[in-house]
N, C-alpha and C positions, 0 to 999 in steps of 0.2 A: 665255231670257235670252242665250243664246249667242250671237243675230244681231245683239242690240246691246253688246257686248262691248268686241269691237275699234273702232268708231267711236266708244262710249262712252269709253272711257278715251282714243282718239286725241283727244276735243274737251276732255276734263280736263286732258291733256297740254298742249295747246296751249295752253288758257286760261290755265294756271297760267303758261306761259310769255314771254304778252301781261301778265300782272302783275308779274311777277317782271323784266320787262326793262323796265318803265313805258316802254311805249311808249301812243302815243294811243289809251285804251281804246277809242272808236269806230270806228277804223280798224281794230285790232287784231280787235275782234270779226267785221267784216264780214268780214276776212281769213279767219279761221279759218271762217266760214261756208260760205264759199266752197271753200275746199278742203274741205271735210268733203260739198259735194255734188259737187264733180270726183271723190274720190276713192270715195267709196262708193253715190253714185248715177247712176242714168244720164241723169238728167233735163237739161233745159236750159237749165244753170246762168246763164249769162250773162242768158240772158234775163230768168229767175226775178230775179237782184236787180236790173236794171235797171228791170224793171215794180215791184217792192218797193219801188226809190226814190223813184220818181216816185207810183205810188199812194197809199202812205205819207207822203208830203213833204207832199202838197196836200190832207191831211183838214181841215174846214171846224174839226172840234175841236182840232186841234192850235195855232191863232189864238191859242186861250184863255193858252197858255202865255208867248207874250212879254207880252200883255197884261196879263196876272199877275204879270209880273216885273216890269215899267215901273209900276205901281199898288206893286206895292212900293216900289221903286227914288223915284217921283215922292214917296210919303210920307215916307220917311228924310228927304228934300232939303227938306222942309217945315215943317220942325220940328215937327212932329203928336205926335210921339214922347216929344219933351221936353217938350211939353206934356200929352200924357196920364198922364206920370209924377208928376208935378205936382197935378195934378186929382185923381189917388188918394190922395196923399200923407193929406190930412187923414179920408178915409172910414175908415182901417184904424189909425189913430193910436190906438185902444183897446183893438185887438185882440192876443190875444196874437202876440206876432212882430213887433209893428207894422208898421214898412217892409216888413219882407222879405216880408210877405202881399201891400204890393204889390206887390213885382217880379212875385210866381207870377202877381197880376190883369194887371200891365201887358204879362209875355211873354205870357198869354191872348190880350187887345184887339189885340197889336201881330201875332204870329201869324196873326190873321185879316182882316189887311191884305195882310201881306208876303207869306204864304206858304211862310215860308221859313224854318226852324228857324236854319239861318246868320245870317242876318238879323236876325233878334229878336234870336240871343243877343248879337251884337257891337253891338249898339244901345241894345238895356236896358242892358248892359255897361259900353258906354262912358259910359249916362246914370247909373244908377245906381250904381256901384262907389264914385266920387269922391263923391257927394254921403254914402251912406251911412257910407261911411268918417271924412268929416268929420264926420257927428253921433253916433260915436265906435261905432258897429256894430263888431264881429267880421268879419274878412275872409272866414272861410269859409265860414258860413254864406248871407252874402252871394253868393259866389258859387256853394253850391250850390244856393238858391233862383231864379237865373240860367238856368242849364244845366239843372238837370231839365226848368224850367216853358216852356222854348220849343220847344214842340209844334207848329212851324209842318208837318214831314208830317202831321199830323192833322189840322188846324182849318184849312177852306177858305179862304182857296181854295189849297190842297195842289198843288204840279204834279204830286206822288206818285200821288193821286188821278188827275185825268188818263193818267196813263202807264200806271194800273195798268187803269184802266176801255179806253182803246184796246187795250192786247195781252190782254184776258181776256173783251169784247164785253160789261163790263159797266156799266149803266147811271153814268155819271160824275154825274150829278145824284143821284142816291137814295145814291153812296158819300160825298156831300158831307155830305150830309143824317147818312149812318149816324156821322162822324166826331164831331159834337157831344154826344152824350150820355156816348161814354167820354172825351172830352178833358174836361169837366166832371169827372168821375168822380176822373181822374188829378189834376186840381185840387184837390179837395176832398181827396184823400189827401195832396198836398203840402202844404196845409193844415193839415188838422191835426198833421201831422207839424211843423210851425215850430212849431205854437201849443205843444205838446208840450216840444220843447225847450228853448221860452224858457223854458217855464214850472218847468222842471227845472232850466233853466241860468241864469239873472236876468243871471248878468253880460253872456249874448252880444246882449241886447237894449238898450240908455241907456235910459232913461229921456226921453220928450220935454218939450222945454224951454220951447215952447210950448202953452199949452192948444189943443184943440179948439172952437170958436165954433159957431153955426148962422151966421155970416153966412159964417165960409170955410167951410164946406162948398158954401153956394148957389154960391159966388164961384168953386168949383173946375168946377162944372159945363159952364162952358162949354169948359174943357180940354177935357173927357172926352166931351164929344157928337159932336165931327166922326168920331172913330173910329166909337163905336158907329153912326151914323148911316149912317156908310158901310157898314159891317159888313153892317147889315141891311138895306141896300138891294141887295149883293151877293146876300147869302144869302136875303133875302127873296121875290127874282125868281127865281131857281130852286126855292125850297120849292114858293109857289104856282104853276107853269109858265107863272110870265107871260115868263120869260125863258131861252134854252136857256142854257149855262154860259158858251159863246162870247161871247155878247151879255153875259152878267153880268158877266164881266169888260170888255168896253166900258163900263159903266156903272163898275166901277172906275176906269177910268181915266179918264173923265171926271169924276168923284170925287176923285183926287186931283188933277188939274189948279188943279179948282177949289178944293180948301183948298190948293193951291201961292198962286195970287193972291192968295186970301183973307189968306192969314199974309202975304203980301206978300215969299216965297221966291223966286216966278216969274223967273226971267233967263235966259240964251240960255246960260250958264254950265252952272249946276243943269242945264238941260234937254239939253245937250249929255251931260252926263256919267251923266244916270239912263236916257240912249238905249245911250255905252258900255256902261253896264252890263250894261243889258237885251242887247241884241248878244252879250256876249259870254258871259254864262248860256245865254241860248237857244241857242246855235252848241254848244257845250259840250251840252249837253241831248240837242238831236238828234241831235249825231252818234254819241253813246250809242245813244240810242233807236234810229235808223235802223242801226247796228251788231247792235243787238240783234234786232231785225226778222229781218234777213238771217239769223243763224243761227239762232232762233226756227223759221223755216221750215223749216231741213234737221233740226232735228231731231223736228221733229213730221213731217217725211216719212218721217224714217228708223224715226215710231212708236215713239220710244226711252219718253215719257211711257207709253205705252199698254202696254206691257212692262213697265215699273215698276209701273205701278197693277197688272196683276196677277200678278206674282210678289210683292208685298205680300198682295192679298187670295187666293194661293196658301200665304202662311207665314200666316195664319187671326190676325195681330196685333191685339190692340184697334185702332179710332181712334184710341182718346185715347193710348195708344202711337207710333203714327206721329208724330200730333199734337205729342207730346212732342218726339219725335226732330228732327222740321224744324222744333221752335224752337231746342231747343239746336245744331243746324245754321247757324240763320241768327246765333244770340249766335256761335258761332264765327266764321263769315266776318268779323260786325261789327269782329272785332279788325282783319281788315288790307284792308279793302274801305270805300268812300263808299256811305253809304246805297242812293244813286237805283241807282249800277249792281249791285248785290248783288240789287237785286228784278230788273231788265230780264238780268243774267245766268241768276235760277234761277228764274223766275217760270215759262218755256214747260214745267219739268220740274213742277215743285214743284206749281203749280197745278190739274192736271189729275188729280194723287193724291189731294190734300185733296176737291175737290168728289166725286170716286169713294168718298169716305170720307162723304159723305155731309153736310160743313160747308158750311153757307150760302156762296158767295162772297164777297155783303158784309163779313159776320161776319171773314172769314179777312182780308180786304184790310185790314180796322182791327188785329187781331191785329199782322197784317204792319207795318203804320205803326209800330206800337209798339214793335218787335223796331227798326226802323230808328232810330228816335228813339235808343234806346237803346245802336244802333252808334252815335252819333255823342256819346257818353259813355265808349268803351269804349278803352282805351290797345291799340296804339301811336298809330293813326290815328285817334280819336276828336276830329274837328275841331274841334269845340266846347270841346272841352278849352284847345285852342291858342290859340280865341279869347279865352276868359275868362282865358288867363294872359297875354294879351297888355294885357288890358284891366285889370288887378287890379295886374300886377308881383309875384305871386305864385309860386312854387317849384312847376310842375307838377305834384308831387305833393302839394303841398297840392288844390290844384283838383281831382286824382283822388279823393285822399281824400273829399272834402265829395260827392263825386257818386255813390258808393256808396248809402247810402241812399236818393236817388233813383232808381236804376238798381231797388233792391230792390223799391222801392213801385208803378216800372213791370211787374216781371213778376208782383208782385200782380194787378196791374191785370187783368192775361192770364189772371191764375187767375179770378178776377170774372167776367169777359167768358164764359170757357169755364163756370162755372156758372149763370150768367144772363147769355146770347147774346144776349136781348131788349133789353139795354144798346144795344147796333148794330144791332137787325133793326128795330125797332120803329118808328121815325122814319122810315124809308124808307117802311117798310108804310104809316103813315098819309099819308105822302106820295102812295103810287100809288092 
């Protein structure tokens, strides 16, 4: 452990340092990258990230990522959103919880559009909040059925997934695949978890003022099919390999194009501003990633992972001990770190202990989505927090408050997953 001592603690030094001054995390990391091979290797540095930029920049799978965002970005601008919320409305009108079971269904549907945990939550947010508030809902509740349920790193098309499958060489199609059966999973616990409390609490649910019909039900369906339709035609072409991820999101996005016209969204307007957007996520994205890259590299030269794994399996520690430890690692970070960069900064150490240990890769990448989901619920930096008190006019600690319970039922989740790992493995398997 000695020989990675001094470089190890000079790149924690430094990192903490690139945090603590917020300066531009992707620049920030390539920096520190870069001197950590000037100064402790003798390799040729310059070189090494210039070919890292350029080989890294122009992967055919990295496509998939603006495409991904612009299919989100084009459905927000389509009103798809306020229409699928809409269309649920009368299916859940009996259940307990009523509405608020749909938000949990509608951050599902809208997650596996977007992508984008952000996204869902400031969109259901700003559709749901106002309306359920006017048919006299509880605010908090409301917003912690919000915030738990939008699992956009989990439910494809993830750019997590992406970023996690490039730096670990693992299959991005079969981790897409692996994301669907525990994101159901975490569903169904945030379920019954509303159903539960109305049912204990009567007053935080009204009473609905209209009955339920069979003709609105048929009448809602047409809200509700452009999503799923698209949904499974994304996820469809990659289950069966009719289509690599790349291309599946090409099919997104000609997907939402086309319910763009269809709602009759379509203008130079809208389509200007979901290209900003797209732009300005993706630039933002990569230059994390490609940050990350660069000193990913020096430190798998300087074998700093490979000395961990075994002065771990030199102190004779359970798995499920480690295991324990780099969850309550990454719940730590979660407090003053953004999801994406928390995996791209500890992924090149982290990664290579856990499969030494012996855990599926797949298995650990969903784990990991879960841990991230979960930063993004967790004070001071907890984004999503910020968004739904933006969206609510809610007293930030009301909005922390209501998202505890869901933060608990996610690391249920992790206990589940860790005693039937078949949750994540399995759908892959049948896949390959």
């Amino acid at each position: 452990m000695g020989e990675i001592a001094l470089p190890g603690l000079f790149i924690l030094a430094a990192l903490l340092l690139v945090l603590a001054s917020k300066f531009w995390l992707g620049i920030g990391l390539t920096v520190v990258g870069v001197l950590t091979g000037l100064i402790f290797t003798d390799v040729p540095v310059w070189d090494i990230v210039t070919r890292l930029q350029f080989s890294e920049s122009v992967s055919h799978t990295l496509l998939a990522i603006p495409m991904f965002v612009f299919m989100g970005q084009a459905l927000t601008k389509s009103g798809v959103v306020e229409r699928l919320f809409t269309g649920l409305t009368p299916w859940l009108a009996r259940f307990p919880g009523k509405l608020l079971q749909s938000n949990v269904l509608a951050c599902t549907m809208i997650s596996a559009t977007t992508g984008s945990t952000v996204a869902t939550c400031a969109t259901v947010g700003s559709t749901a909040v106002p309306e359920l508030r006017r048919r006299g809902y509880a605010p908090g509740p409301v917003v912690g059925s919000i915030g738990g349920a939008s699992l956009g790193m989990l439910i494809p098309p993830s750019l997590y997934f992406i970023l996690f499958g490039l730096m670990t060489g693992t299959s991005i199609s079969r981790l897409y695949i692996a994301g669907l059966l525990p994101a159901l999973l975490i569903q169904l616990l945030f379920m019954t978890f509303i159903g539960s409390i109305a049912l204990a609490r009567p007053g935080l649910v009204p009473a609905e003022r209209e009955p339920v019909t069979p003709r609105a039900l048929l009448a809602s369906i047409p809200s509700m099919g452009p999503v799923v339709l698209l949904a499974a035609a994304v996820l469809g072409s990659i289950y069966f390999g009719i289509a690599t991820v790349t291309e599946a999101a090409a099919v997104g996005v000609i997907g939402a194009l086309a319910l763009m016209v269809a709602f009759r969204t379509f203008t130079i307007s809208a389509l200007n501003e979901a290209l900003r957007e797209t732009i300005r996520i993706t630039g933002m994205i990569m230059l994390v990633f490609m940050g990350a890259t660069v000193i990913a590299n020096f430190i798998g030269y300087l074998q700093i992972p490979a000395h961990l794994a075994t002065a771990i399996e030199a102190a004779d520690l359970a798995p499920v001990v480690v295991l324990a430890a780099i969850v309550v690692l990454y719940l730590f970070l979660g407090t003053f770190l953004e999801g994406l960069s928390m995996m791209l900064l500890t992924l090149p150490i982290v990664f290579p202990i856990v499969t030494n240990l012996g855990y599926d890769p797949i298995w650990f990448a969903v784990v990991l989505a879960i841990l991230i989901e979960i930063s993004q619920l967790t004070p001071p930096l907890g984004f999503n927090l910020y968004v739904l008190e933006g969206a609510t006019g809610l007293p930030i600690e009301t909005v922390m408050r209501w998202q505890v319970p869901f933060v608990g039922l996610m690391l249920l989740a992790i206990v589940i997953l860790f005693v039937f790992p078949q949750i994540a493995t399995w759908l892959p398997e049948v896949m390959r």
